[in-house]
C-alpha positions as CSV (number, residue, x, y, z in Angstrom):
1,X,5.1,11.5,4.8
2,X,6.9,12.8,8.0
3,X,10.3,12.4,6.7
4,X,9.8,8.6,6.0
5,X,10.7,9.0,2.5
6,X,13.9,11.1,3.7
7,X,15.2,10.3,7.1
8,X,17.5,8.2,8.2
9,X,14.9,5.2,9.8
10,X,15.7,3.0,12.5
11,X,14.7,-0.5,12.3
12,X,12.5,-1.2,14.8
13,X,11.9,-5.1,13.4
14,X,13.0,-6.9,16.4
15,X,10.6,-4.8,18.6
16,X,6.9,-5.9,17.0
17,X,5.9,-8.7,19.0
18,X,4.7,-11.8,18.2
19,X,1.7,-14.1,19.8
20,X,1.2,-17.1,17.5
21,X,-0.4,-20.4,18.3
22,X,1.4,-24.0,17.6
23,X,1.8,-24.1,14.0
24,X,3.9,-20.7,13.8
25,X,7.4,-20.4,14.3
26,X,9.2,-16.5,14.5
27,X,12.6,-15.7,14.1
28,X,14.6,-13.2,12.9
29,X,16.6,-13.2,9.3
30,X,18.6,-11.5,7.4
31,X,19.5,-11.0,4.0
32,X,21.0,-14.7,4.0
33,X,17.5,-15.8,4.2
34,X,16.3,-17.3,1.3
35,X,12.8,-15.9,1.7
36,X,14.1,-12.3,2.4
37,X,13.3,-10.4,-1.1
38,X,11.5,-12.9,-2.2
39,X,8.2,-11.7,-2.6
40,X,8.7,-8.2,-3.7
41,X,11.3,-5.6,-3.7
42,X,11.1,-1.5,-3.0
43,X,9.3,0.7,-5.5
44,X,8.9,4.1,-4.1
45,X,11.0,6.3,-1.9
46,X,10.0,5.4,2.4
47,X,9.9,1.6,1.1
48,X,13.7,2.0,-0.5
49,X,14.3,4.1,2.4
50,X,13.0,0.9,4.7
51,X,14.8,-1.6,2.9
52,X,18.4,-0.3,4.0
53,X,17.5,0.4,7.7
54,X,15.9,-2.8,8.2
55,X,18.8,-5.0,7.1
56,X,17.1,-7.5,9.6
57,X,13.6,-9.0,9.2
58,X,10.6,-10.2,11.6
59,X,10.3,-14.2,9.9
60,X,6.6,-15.6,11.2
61,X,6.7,-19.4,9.3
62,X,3.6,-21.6,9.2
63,X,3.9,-25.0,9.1
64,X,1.1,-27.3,9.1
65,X,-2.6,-26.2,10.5
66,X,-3.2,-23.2,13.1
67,X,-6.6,-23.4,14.8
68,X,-5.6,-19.8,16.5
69,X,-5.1,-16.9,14.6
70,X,-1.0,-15.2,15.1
71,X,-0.8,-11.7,16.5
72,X,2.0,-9.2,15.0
73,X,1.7,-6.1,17.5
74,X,3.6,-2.8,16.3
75,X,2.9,-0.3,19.2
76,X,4.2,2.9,19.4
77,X,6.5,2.9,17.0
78,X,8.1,6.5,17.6
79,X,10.8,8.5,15.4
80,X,11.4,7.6,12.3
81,X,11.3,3.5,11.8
82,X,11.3,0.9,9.3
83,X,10.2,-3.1,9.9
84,X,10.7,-5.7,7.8
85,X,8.1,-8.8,8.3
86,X,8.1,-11.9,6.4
87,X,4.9,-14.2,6.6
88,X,5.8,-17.5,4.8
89,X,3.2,-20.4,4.8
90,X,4.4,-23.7,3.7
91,X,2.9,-26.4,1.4
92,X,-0.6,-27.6,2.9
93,X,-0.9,-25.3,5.4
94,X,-3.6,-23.2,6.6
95,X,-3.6,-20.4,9.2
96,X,-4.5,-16.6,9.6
97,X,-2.0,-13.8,10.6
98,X,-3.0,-10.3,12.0
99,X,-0.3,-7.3,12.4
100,X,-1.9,-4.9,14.1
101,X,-0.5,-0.9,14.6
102,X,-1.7,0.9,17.5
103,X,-0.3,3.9,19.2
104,X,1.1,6.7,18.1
105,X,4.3,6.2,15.6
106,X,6.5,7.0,12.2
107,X,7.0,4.0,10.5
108,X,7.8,2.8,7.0
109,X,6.9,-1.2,6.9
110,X,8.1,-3.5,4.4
111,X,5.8,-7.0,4.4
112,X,6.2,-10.6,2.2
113,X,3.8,-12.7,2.0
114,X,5.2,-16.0,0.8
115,X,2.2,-18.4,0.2
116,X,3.0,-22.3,-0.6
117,X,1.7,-24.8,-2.9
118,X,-1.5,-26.0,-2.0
119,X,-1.4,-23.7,1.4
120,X,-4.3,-21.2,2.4
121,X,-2.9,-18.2,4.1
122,X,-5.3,-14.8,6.0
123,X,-3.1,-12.2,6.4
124,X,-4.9,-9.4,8.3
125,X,-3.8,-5.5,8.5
126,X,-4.9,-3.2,10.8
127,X,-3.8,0.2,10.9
128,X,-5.6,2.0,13.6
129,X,-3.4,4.4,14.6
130,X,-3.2,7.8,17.0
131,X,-4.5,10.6,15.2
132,X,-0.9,12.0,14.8
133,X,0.9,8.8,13.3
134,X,2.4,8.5,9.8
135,X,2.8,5.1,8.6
136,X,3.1,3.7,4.7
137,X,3.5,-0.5,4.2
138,X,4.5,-1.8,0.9
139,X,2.8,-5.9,1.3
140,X,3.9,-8.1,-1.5
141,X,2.7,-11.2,-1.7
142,X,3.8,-14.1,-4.0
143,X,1.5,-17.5,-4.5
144,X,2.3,-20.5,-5.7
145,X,0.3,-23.4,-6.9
146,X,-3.5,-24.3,-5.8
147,X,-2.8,-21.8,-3.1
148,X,-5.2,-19.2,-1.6
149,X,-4.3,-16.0,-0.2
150,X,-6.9,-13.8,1.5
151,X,-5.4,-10.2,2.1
152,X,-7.7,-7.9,4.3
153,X,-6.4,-4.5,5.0
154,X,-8.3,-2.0,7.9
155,X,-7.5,1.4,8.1
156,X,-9.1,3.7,10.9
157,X,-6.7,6.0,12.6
158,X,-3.4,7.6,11.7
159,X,-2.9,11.2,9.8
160,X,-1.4,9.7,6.9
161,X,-1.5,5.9,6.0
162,X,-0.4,4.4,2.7
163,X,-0.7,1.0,2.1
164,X,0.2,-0.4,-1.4
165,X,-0.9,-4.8,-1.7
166,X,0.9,-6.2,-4.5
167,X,0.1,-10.0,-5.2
168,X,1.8,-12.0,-8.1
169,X,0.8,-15.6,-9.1
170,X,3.7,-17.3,-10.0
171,X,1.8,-20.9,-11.0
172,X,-1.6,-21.9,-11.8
173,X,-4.6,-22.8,-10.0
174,X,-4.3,-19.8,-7.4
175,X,-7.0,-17.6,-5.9
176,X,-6.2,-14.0,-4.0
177,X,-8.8,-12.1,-2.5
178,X,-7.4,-8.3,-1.5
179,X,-10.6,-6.9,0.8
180,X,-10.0,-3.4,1.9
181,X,-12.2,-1.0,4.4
182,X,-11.3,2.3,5.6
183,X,-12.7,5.5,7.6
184,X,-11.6,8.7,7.2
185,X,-12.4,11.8,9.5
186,X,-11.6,15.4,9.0
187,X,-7.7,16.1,8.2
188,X,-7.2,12.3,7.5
189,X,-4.9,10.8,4.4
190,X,-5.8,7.4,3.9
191,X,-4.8,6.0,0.8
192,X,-4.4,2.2,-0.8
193,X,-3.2,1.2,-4.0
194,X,-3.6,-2.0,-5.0
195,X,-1.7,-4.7,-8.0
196,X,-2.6,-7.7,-9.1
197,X,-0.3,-9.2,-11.6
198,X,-1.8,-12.0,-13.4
199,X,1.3,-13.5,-15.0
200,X,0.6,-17.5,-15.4
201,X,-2.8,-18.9,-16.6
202,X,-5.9,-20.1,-14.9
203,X,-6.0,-18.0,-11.7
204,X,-8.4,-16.1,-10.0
205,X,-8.2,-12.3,-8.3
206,X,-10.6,-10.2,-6.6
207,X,-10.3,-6.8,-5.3
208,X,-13.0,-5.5,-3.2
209,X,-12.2,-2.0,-0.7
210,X,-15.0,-0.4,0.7
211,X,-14.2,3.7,2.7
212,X,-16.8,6.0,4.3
213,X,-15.7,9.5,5.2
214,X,-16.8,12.8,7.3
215,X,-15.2,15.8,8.0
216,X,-14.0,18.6,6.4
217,X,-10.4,17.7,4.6
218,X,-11.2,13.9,4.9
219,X,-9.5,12.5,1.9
220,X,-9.2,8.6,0.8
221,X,-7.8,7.6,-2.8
222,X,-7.8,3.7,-3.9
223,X,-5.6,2.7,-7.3
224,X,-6.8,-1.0,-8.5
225,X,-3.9,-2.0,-10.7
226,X,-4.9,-5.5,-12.1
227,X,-2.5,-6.9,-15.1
228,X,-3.1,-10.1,-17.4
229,X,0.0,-10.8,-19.2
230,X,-0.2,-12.6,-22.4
231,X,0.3,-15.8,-20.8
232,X,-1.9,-15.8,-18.4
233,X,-5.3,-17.4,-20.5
234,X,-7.9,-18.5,-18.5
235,X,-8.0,-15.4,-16.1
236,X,-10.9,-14.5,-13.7
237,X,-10.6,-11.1,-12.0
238,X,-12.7,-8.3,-11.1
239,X,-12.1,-5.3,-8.7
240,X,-14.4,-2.8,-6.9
241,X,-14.1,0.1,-5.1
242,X,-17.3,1.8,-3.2
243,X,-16.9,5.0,-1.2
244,X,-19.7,6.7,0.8
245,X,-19.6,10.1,1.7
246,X,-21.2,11.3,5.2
247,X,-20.7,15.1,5.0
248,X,-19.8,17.8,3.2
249,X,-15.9,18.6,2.7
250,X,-14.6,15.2,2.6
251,X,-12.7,13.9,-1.2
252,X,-12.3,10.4,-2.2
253,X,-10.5,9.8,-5.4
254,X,-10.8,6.0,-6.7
255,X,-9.3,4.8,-10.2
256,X,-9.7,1.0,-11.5
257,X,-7.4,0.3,-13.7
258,X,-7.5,-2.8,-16.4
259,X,-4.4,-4.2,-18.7
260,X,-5.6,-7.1,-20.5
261,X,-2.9,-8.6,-23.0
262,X,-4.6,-11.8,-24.0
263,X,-8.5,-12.1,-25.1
264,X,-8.6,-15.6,-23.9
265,X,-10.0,-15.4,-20.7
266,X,-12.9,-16.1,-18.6
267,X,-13.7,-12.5,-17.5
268,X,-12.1,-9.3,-16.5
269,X,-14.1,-5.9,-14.9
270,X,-14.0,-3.7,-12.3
271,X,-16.6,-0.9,-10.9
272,X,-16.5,2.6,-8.9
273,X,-18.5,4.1,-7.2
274,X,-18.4,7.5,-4.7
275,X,-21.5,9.2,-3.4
276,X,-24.3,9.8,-0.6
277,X,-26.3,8.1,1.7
278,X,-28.4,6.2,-0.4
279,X,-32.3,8.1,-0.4
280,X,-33.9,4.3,-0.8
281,X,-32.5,2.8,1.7
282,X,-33.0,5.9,4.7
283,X,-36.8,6.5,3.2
284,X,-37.3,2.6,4.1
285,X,-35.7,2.4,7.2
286,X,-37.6,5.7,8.2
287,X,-41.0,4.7,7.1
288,X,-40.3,1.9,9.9
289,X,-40.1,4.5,12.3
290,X,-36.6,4.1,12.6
291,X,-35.1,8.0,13.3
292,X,-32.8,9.5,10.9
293,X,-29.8,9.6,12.5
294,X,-30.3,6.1,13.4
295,X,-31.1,5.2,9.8
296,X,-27.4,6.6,8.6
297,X,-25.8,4.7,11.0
298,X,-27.7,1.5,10.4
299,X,-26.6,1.7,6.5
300,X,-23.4,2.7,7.1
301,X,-23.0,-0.3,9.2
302,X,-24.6,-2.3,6.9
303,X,-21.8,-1.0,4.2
304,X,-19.1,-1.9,5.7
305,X,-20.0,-5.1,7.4
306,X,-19.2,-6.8,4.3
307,X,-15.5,-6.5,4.6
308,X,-15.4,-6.7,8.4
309,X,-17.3,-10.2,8.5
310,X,-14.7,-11.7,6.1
311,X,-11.7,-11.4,8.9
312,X,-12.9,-14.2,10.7
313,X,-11.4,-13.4,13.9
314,X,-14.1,-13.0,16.3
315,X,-12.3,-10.9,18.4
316,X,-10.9,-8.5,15.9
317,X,-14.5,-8.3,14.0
318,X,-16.0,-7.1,17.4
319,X,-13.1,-4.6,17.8
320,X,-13.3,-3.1,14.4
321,X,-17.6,-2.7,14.9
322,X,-16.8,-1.0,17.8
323,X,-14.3,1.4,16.4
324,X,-16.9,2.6,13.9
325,X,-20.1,2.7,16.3
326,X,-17.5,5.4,18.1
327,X,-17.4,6.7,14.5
328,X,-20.4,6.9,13.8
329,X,-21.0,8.3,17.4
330,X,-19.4,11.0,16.2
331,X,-20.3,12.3,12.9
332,X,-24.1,12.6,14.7
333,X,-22.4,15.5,17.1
């Protein structure tokens, strides 16, 4: 973890910067804030470790509609750091953020997602990283009634990245979708662990992270933590996790777990899955005398365009299919 769990972090808050459309307001708060610790609080060691550097917090507010998404840019975030960012949408509104890290960097990120009544919130991350940058974000995301969160998390670069989604509904009549995609090469530690806490009735959850990996010492891991608490009847969740393995050398550990309290619901499952190309799928696309190595990268593409077309930033979906054409590029050398 680079010393994130250990060191004495710098709060580097005030330096992300912020492009948002009309709709968005940004500030910056403190613990006097009533949204500051709102949505979740520290569980492991970097994110305790974040909390008391970053005594001040990035606030990005959304009230009302946003036809554009809003940019959160953390570049080159070197030393040891910690950031605090609060993303709060009000009641009724609707609007897509995007904090994207780039560079090289240390950082230990704390981020609350505060999603009002009614309100439809996109919160993007992107972690695409040097290849020497250690970063771990704890996102925490609270929503309240009717509201819709979708959560997309991208992880390409970095040496280490750990990103832990936690989303609790706090009323009923809520839907959170947590989407996940991730590419590992040789020597890379990408790992996401994701929570869903089903505490009130008559919500809906799903969990969906797709990872490809190459290289020898390539190693992913997913945790899908999903809870329904006695009181929450009426639940609809399911999580999946699919991993597809490009060469030899390269681990990916994925565990779904399921904690039902209550048997009155209307469904509940989750699904793994980690293996190779699929034989099918290359024998059909060669019998169209399509060439082999053309064929891998067509289905890899094809896997992964399923979270990447969910962003809905035009801009950022042409980025990210980019980024993994370079991949790709790469693991046919």
């Amino acid at each position: 973890l680079g010393g994130l769990d250990l060191e004495t972090l710098v709060n580097r808050s005030q330096d992300l910067k912020v492009v948002a459309p009309a709709g968005f307001t940004s500030s910056m708060v403190d613990a006097s804030d009533a949204s500051f610790g709102t949505a979740g609080l520290p569980e492991d060691l970097p994110t305790a470790n974040a909390w008391a550097a970053a005594t001040q917090a990035l606030k990005l507010t959304l009230d009302g509609e946003a036809a554009e998404p809003a940019f959160i840019n953390a570049n080159n975030l070197e030393n040891s750091s910690a950031a605090h960012v609060i993303i709060q949408s009000k009641t009724h509104a609707r609007g897509t953020v995007v904090i994207d890290h780039t560079g090289t960097g240390r950082l230990a990120e704390i981020v609350e997602i505060i999603v009002g009544d009614e309100s439809s919130l996109t919160v993007v991350s992107i972690q695409d990283w040097d290849d020497d940058a250690v970063h771990t974000s704890a996102q925490f995301a609270r929503i309240g009634r009717n509201a819709k969160l979708k959560h997309v998390v991208i992880s390409l670069g970095g040496k280490t990245v750990r990103v832990t989604p936690t989303a609790e509904f706090t009323a009923p009549g809520s839907e959170v979708e947590l989407l996940g995609l991730y590419f590992a090469d040789a020597g890379q530690h990408l790992e996401h662990r994701s929570y869903v806490d089903h505490a009130v009735a008559n919500c809906k959850s799903r969990v969906t992270y797709k990872g490809a990996l190459q290289g020898k010492g390539a190693h992913t891991v997913w945790v899908g933590d999903v809870l329904i608490r006695k009181a929450a009847e009426g639940t609809d969740t399911y999580e999946l996790n699919r991993n597809l393995l490009l060469t030899d050398g390269a681990r990916a550990d994925s565990v779904p777990n399921l904690e039902i309290e209550t048997g009155e619901i209307e469904g509940a499952g989750h699904a793994s899955a980690s293996g190779r190309f699929d034989d099918e799928q290359l024998f059909y696309l060669q019998a169209r005398g399509i060439a082999e190595l053309d064929a891998r990268r067509l289905v890899v593409r094809g896997f992964l365009n399923e979270i990447i077309q969910q962003i809905g930033v035009n801009s950022i979906e042409e980025r990210l299919n980019a980024s993994i054409e370079l991949e790709l590029t790469r693991s046919n050398h």
